[in-house]
N, C-alpha and C positions, 0 to 999 in steps of 0.2 A: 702657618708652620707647615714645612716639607713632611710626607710622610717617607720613612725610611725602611730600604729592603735592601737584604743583602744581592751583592754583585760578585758579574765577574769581565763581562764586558754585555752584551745583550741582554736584554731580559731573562735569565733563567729562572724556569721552574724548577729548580733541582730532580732534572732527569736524568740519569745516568746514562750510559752508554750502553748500548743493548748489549746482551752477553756475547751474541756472536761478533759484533765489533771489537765488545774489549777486549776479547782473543785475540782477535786480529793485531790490536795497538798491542796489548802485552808481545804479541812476539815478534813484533819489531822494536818494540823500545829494548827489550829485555837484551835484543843483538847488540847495541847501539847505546844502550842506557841505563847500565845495571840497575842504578839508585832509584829507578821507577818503578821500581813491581811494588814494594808497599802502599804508594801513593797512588794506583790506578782507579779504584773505587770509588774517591772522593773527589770532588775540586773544592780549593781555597777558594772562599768568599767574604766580604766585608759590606758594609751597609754600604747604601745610596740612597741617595734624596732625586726627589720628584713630587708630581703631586700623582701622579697614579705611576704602576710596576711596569716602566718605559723601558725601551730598548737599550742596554747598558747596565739595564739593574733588575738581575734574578729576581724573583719572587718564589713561591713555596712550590706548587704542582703543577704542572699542565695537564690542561684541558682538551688539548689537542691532540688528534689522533695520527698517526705516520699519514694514511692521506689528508688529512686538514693540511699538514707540516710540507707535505708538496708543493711546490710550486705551480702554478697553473701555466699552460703554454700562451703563448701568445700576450701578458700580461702587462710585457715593461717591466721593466729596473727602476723606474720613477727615479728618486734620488742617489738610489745607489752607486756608486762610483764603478768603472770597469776597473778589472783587475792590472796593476802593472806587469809592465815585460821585461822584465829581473830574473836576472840567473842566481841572486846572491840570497841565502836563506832568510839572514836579518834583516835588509830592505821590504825583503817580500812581508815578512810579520809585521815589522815595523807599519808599512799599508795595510794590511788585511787588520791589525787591529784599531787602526783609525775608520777602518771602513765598518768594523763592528760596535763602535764607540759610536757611532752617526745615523741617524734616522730624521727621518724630517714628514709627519702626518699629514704635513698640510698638503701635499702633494703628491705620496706616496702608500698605495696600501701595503697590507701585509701580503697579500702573494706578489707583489711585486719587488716586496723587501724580500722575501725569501727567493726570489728568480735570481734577482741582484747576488744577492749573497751563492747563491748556487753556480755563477759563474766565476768565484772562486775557487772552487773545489778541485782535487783534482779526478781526473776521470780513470782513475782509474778503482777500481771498486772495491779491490782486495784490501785497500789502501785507507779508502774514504770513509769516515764516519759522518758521515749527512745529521744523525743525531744528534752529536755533540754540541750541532751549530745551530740549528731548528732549537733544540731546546734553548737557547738565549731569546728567542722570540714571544712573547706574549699572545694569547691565546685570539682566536677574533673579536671577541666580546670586546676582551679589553684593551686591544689596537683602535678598536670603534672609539672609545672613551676617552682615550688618549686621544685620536682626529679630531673627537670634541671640542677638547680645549687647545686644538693647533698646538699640540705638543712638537720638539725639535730639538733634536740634540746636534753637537761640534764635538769634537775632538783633536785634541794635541797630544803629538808622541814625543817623553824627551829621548830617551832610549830604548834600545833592543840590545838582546847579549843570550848568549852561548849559556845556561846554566852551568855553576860549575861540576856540578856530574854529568855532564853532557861531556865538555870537556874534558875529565879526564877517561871516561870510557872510549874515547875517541883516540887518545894518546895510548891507554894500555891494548887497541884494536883496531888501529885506523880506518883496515879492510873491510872493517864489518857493516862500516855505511854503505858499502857497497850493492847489497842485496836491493833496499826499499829506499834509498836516498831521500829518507827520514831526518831531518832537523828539526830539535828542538830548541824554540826559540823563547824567550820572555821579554815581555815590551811593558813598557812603563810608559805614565802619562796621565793627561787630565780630561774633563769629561763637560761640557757644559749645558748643561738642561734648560728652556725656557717652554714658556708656555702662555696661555690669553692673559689679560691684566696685567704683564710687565713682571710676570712669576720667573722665574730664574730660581738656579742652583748650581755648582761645580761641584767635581767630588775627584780626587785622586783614584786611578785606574791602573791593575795590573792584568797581565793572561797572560798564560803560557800555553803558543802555539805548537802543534805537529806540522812543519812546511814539506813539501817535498820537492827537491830541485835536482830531477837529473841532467846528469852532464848534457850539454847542449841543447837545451832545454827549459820554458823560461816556467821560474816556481810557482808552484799552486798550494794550495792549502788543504791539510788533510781530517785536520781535528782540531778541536780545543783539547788540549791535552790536558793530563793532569796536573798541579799545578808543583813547579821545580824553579821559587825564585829569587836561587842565591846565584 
């Protein structure tokens, strides 16, 4: 039997966004996204199955500290996929959250899962919550334990879409994307776990991304945002 931890797409410990970030997100969504100031605090989670708190599926605290959660230079990306070269906000989520649905131990450590992941982001800092996405990760202990048993996950995305409060803040302020070329997107889809002995698991998958795609310029990824997904 699977043990089960709530998710949202990587392993979260339920860490929140530091305060000086979620300043940051609040006054870009708040231009951009009225319906998100109540829901900044929190992210939607639901269980997952595995045999230990793998990548895709949160677990309770982290253990790790902002330098553990750094990427090491020189490391590799091991299985992480590079980022696409998409101008279009949904495409870009749509990937970024198949790329956060996927980890593969057997060949991939965690600073190299986190190098990976960190070549999504965008660069620019005002912008970027690095902890939103670190926290989906699992601490080294338990990345160790997971490489134990050749844990691996896959991922399928059926859709992406515009929130509908995303949407109409966009229709009552069109201009206002204009500042931080902020998109919030949600992606839906499936999640497949396997591990040694023929252990397998699937689990339905949501997140709602912060993308940022300015004009002529191809999209990066800013945050997991808080979760907006009607």
């Amino acid at each position: 039997m699977m043990k089960r931890f709530p998710s949202l797409s990587l392993s979260s410990y339920g860490v929140g966004w530091s305060a000086n970030r979620r300043i940051a997100i609040i006054a870009i969504t708040l231009t951009v996204l009225l319906a998100l100031a109540a829901a900044v605090a929190l992210f939607a989670g639901h269980d997952s199955s595995g045999p230990e708190a793998g990548a895709g599926t949160p677990s309770s605290t982290s253990s790790a500290s902002p330098s553990e959660q750094a990427p090491k230079p020189g490391t590799g990306t091991g299985s992480v996929p590079k980022p696409p070269q998409v101008a279009e906000p949904v495409a870009y989520a749509k990937a970024a959250a198949q790329m956060l649905w996927s980890y593969d131990t057997r060949n991939t450590t965690r600073d190299q899962q986190l190098a990976g992941m960190n070549a999504w982001m965008t660069k620019e800092v005002t912008y970027a919550d690095w902890t939103s996405v670190t926290a989906q990760v699992p601490d080294p202990t338990l990345w160790s334990r997971m490489a134990d048993n050749a844990q691996h996950a896959s991922a399928t995305v059926t859709e992406g879409h515009f929130p509908s409060a995303f949407k109409a803040a966009l229709t009552e302020d069109p201009s206002a994307i204009t500042k931080a070329y902020i998109y919030v997107v949600t992606v839906n889809g499936k999640q497949q776990i396997a591990w040694n002995k023929g252990g397998a698991g699937a689990e339905d998958r949501a997140v709602t991304l912060a993308v940022q795609c300015r004009p002529g310029q191809d999209c990066t990824l800013a945050a997991i945002a808080p979760s907006v997904t009607q």
